[in-house]
C-alpha positions as CSV (number, residue, x, y, z in Angstrom):
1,X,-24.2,-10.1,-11.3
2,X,-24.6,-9.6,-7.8
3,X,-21.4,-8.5,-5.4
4,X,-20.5,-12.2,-4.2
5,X,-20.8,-13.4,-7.8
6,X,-18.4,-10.4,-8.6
7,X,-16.1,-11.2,-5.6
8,X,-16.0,-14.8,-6.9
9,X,-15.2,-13.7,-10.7
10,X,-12.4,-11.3,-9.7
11,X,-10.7,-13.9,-7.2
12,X,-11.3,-11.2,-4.4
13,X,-10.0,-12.4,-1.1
14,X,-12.7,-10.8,1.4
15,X,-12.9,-11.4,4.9
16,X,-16.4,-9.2,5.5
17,X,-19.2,-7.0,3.4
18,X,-21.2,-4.5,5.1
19,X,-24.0,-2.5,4.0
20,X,-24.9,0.7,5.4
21,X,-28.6,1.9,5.5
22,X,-28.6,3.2,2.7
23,X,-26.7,0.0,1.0
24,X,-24.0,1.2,0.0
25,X,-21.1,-1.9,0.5
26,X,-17.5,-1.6,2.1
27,X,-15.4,-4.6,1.5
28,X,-13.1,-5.6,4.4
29,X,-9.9,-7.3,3.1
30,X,-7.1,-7.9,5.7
31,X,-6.1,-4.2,7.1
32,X,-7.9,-2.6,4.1
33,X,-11.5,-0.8,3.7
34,X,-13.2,-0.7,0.1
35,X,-15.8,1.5,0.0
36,X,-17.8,1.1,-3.2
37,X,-20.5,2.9,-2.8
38,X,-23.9,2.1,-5.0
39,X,-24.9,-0.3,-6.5
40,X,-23.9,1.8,-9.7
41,X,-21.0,0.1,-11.9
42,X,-20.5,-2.4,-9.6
43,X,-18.5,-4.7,-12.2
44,X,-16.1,-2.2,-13.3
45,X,-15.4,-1.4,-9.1
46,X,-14.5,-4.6,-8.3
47,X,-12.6,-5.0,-11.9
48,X,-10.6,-1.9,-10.7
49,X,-10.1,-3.2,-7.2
50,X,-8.5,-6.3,-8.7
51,X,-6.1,-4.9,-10.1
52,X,-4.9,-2.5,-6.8
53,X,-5.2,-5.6,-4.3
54,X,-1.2,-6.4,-5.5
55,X,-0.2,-3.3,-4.2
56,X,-2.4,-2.6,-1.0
57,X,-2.4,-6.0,-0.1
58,X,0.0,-5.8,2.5
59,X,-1.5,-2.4,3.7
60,X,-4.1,-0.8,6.3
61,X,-6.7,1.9,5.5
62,X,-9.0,2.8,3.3
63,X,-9.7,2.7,-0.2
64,X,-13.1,4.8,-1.7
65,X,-14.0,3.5,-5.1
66,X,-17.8,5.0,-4.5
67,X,-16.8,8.2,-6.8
68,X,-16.2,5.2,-9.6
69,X,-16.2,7.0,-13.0
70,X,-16.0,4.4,-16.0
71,X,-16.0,7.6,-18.7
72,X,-12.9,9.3,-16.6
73,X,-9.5,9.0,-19.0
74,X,-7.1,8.3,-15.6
75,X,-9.2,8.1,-12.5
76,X,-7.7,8.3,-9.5
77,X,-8.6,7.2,-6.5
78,X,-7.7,8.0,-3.0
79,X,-6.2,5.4,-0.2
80,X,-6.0,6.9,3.1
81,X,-3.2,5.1,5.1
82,X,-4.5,4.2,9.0
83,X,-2.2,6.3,11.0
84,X,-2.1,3.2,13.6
85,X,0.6,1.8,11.2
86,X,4.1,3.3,10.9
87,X,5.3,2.9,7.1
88,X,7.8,0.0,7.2
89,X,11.5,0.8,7.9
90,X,14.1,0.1,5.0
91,X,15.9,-3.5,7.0
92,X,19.1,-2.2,8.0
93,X,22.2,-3.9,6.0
94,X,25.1,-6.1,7.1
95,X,27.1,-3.1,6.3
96,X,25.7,-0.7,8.0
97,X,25.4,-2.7,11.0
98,X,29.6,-3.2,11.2
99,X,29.9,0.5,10.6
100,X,28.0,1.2,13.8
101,X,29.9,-0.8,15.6
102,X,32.9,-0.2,14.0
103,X,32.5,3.8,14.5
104,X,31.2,3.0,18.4
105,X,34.9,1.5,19.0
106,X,37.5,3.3,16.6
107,X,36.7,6.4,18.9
108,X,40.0,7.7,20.9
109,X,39.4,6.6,24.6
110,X,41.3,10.4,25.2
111,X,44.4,10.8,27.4
């Protein structure tokens, strides 16, 4: 199968491929870069980038799956985070917001 077909099968949502000269394809996918490489394997890639998309979906950087080793017992592949975006703050609590404020007027006024 060729990459689009591939694309289509594993219900990929990709905004852009691009080949470089040597055609070797990155996928972009919202904030995230998927570099695959060769033509080499190109099923199991994509089958391997279906199931990360869950989890990176929501992120920015870039993901190499050109290294792709089908015979490897737990590959692992690398996902370097753009340094543009700050990792996303725990949302402050109810709680924690009334303690503030709470703390900010219990304090003696001295005298």
């Amino acid at each position: 199968m060729n990459l689009t077909q591939l694309i289509d099968k594993y219900e990929l949502s990709v905004d852009k491929i691009h080949f470089d000269s040597r055609f070797h394809a990155t996928l972009y996918m919202g904030g995230v870069r998927v570099r695959l490489g060769n033509k080499d394997s190109m099923e199991d890639k994509i089958a391997e980038l279906h199931g990360m998309m869950a989890v990176l979906a929501n992120d920015s950087g870039e993901l190499s799956l050109a290294d792709y080793d089908k015979t490897a017992m737990n590959p692992g592949y690398y996902f370097i985070r753009d340094e543009s975006i700050p990792l996303e703050a725990p949302p402050e609590t109810e709680a924690s917001q009334e303690a503030a404020e709470t703390t900010g007027a219990a304090e003696p006024s001295g005298g």
